[in-house]
C-alpha positions as CSV (number, residue, x, y, z in Angstrom):
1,X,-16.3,15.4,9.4
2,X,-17.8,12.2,7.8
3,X,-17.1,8.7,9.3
4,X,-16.7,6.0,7.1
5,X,-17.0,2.5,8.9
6,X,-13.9,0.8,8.5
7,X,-13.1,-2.8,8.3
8,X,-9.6,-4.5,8.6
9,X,-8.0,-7.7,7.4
10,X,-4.9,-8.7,8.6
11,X,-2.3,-11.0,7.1
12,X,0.2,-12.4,9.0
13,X,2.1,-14.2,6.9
14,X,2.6,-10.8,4.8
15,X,2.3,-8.9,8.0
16,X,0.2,-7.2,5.8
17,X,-3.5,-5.2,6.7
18,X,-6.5,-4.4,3.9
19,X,-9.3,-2.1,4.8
20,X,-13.0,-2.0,3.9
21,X,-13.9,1.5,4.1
22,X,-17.2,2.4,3.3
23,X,-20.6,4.8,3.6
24,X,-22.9,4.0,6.2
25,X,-25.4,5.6,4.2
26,X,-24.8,4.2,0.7
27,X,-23.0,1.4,1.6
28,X,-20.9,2.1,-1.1
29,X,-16.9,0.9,-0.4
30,X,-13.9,1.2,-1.7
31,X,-10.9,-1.9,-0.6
32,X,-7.5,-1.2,0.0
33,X,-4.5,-2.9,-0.3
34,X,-5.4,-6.1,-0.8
35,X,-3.8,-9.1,-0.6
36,X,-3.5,-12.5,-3.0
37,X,-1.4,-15.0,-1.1
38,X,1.5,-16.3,-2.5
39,X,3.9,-19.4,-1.4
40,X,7.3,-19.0,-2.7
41,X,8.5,-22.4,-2.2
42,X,6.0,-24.0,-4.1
43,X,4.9,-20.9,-6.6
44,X,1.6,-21.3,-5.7
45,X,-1.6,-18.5,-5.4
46,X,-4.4,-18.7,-3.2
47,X,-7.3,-16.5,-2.7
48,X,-8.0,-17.1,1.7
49,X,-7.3,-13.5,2.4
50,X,-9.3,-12.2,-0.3
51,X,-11.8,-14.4,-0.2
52,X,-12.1,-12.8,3.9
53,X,-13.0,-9.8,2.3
54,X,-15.0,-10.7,-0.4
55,X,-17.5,-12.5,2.5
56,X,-17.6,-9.2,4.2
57,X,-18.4,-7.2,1.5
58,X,-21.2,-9.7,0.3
59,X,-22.4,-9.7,4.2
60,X,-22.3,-6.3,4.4
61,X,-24.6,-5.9,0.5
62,X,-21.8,-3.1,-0.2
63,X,-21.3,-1.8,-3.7
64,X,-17.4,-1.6,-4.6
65,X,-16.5,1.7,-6.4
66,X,-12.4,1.6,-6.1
67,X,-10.4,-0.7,-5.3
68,X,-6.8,1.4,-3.9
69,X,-3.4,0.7,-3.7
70,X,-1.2,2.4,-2.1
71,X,1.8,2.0,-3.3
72,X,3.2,-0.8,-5.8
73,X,3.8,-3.2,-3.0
74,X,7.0,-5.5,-2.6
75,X,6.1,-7.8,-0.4
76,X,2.9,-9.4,-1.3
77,X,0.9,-9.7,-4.5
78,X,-2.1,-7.8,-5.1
79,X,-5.4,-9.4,-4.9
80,X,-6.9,-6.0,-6.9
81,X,-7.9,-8.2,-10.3
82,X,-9.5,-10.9,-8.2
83,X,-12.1,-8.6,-6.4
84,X,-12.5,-6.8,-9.5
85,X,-13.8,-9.4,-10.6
86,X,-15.5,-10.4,-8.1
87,X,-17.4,-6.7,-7.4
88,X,-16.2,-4.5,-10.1
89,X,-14.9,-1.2,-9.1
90,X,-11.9,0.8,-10.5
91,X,-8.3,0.0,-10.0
92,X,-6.0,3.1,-8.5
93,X,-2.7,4.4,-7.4
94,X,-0.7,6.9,-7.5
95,X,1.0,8.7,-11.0
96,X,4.3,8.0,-9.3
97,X,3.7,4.2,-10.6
98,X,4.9,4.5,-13.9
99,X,8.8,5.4,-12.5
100,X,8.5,2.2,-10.5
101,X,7.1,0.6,-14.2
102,X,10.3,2.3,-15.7
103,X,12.9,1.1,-13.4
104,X,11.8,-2.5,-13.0
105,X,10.7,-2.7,-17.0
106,X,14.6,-3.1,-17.6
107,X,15.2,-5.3,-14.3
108,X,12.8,-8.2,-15.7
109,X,13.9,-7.6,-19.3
110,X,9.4,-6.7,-19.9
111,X,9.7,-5.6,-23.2
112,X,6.0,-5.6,-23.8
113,X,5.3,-3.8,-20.5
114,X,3.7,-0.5,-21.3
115,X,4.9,2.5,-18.7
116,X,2.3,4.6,-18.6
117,X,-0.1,3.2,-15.8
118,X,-2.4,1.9,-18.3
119,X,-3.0,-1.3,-16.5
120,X,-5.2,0.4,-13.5
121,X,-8.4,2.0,-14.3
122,X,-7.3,5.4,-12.9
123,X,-3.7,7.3,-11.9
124,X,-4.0,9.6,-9.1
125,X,-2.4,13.0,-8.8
126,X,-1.7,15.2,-5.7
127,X,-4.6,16.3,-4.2
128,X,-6.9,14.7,-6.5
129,X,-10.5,14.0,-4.8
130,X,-13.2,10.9,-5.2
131,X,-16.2,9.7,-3.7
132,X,-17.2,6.9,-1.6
133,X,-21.0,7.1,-1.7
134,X,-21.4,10.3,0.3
135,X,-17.7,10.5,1.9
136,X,-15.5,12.9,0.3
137,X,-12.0,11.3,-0.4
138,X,-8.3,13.0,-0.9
139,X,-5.6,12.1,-2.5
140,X,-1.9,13.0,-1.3
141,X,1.1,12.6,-2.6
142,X,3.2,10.9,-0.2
143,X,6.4,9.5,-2.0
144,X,9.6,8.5,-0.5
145,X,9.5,4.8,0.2
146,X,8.7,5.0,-3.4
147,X,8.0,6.9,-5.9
148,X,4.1,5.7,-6.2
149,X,3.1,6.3,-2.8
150,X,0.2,8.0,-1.9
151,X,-2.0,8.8,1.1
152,X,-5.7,8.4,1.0
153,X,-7.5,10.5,3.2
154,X,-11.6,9.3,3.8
155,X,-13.9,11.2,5.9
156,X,-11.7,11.6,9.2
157,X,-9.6,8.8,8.3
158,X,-6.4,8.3,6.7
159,X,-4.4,5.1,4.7
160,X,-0.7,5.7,4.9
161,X,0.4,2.6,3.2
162,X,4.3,2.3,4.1
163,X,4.8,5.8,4.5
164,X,4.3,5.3,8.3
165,X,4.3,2.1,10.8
166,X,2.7,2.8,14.5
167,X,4.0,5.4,16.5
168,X,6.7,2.4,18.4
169,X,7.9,1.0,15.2
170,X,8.5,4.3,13.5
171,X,8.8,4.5,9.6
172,X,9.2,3.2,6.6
173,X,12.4,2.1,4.3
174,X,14.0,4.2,1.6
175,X,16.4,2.0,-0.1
176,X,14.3,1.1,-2.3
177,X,15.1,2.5,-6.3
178,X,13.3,5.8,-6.5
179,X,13.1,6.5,-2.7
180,X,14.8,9.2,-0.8
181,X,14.4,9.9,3.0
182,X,14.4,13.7,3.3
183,X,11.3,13.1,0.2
184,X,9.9,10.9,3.2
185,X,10.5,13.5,5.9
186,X,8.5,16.2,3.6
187,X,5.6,13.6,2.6
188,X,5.2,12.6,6.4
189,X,5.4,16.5,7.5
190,X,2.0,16.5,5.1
191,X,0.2,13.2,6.7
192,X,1.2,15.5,10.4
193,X,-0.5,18.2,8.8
194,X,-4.0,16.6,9.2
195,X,-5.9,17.3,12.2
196,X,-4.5,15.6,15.6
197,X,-7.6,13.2,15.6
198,X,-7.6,12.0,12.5
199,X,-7.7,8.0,12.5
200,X,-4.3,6.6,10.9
201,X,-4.5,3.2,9.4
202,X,-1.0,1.8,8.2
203,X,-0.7,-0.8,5.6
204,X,1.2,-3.1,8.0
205,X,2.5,-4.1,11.9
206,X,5.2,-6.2,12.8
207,X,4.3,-6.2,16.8
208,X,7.6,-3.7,18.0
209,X,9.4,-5.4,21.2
210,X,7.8,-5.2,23.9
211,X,4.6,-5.2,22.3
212,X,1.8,-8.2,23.2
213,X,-0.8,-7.5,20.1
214,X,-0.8,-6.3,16.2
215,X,-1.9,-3.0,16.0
216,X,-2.5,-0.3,12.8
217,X,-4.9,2.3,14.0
218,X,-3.7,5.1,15.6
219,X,-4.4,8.9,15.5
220,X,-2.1,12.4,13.9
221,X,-1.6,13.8,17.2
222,X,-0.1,10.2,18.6
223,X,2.6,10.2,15.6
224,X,3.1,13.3,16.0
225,X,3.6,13.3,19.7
226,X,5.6,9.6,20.0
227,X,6.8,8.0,16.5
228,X,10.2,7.0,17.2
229,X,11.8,8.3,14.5
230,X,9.8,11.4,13.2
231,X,8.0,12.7,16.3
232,X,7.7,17.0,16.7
233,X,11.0,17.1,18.0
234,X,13.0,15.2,15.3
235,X,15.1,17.6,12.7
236,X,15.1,16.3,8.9
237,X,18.7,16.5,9.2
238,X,18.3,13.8,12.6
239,X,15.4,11.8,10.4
240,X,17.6,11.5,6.9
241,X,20.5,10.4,9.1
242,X,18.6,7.9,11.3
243,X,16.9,6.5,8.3
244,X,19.7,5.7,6.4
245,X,22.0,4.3,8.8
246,X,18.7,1.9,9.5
247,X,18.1,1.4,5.7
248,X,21.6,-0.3,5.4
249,X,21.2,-3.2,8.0
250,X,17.6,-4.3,6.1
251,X,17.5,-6.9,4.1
252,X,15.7,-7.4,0.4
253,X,11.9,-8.6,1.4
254,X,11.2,-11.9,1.0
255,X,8.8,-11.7,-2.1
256,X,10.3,-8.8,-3.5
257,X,10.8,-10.4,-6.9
258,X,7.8,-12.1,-7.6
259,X,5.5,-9.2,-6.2
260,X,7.0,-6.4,-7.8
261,X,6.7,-7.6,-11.2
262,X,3.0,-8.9,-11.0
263,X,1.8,-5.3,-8.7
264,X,3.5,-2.9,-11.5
265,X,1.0,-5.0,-13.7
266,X,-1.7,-3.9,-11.8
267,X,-2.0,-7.5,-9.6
268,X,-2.3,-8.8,-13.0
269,X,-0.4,-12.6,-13.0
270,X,2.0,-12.6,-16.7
271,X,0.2,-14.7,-19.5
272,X,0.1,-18.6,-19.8
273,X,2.6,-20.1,-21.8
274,X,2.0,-22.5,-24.6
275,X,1.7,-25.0,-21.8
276,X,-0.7,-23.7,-20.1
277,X,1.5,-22.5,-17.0
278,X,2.2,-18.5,-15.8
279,X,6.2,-18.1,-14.9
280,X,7.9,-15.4,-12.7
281,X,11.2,-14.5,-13.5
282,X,14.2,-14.1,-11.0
283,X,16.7,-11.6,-12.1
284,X,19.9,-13.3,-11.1
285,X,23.0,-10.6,-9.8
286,X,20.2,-8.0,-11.0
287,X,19.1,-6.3,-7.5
């Protein structure tokens, strides 16, 4: 099976991990999950983490042909329309994004938001398939922490998003509108379905106790084997009740509200007002 070279970013004040993936033999690339940074105090943007990437894809002389999100992320902005920019390439997720543009349309009263996906480039649908230069890529759909998520699976290498954290942290969150956690059990049975040494990247680490380092690559056969809460040995019935009870004692992400409704826009910041200044909203008694 095809390699791809991979390439990750981490950001620790999102906790949050992008990935260069690209063909040795083309050098063609796509980015995933990237990050804009974002200070909620002072309501400022910066481009540092992108700009990280941006070096090593100019380094590297790759050519940009997606740029890939995962999921519509809520908790940090998407730096997708700043490498677009930047290198071109088309915006993608998965279908499942226009019930997360439904749902949140109403919560930040966005009457001009269109639902339909039509600010990315290109929805994805299960099992879909795309290039990177000569590395066949898959699509799957992996839904449960929400609604949009999907799985990319590159060469011998797949990008799980939120779907799944390393084997000693265990999985994601399902509280969220749209999510359900037996639809998680059934996605991750699929991304356990790959072969055992298929490289795993996640699309974050917070460093479980007892743990020295940051880590997001692991392999099918390790989840499989030792993920603490859906490991070969753990019923749905076990999962869905462990999940939930876990889901009630998390609290709302810290940039929930300002990254949701800028990533269902595609990473796409709302217009300047007649004085010249962009301005989030903050649904008050709303989530």
């Amino acid at each position: 099976m095809s390699k791809p070279e991979v390439k990750a970013f981490f950001d620790e004040a999102t906790f949050t991990v992008t990935y260069v993936v690209s063909d040795p033999a083309t050098r063609r690339a796509a980015i995933i999950d990237p990050v804009l940074d974002f200070d909620s105090a002072s309501g400022r943007t910066s481009t540092a983490s992108a700009d990280q990437v941006a070096a090593y894809v100019k380094k590297n002389r790759l050519t940009i042909d997606w740029i890939l999100e995962t999921h519509v992320h809520a908790d940090h902005i998407s730096g997708a329309p700043y490498l677009k920019e930047r290198f071109g390439g088309q915006t993608a997720i998965g279908r499942g994004v226009t019930a997360v543009q439904s749902t949140f349309k109403s919560v930040f009263n966005l009457a001009d938001l269109a639902t339909d996906g039509s600010q990315f480039d290109h929805l994805f649908d299960d099992e879909d398939t795309f290039e990177i230069g000569n590395i066949s890529g898959r699509v799957i759909a992996t839904p449960g922490h929400t609604p949009a998520c999907v799985t990319y699976v590159i060469g011998d290498t797949a990008y799980v998003g939120d779907t799944l954290f390393m084997p000693d942290f265990g999985t994601a969150r399902t509280d969220f509108s749209g999510g359900s956690a037996a639809q998680l059990y059934g996605s991750i049975q699929k991304i356990l379905a790959l072969p055992d040494d298929t490289r795993l990247f996640m699309c974050h680490d917070y460093k479980a106790p007892g743990r020295d380092e940051f880590a997001w690559e692991t392999t099918v056969a390790a989840q499989r084997d030792g993920n603490i809460h859906i490991n070969k040995s753990v019923s749905e019935r076990t999962f869905v009740e462990t999940r939930e009870s876990r889901d009630r004692q998390l609290g709302v992400p810290k940039l929930l509200l300002p990254a949701i409704q800028v990533n269902i826009c595609a990473g796409r910041l709302p217009e300047p007002e007649d004085n010249d200044i962009r301005y989030l909203k903050i649904p008050v008694n709303a989530i």
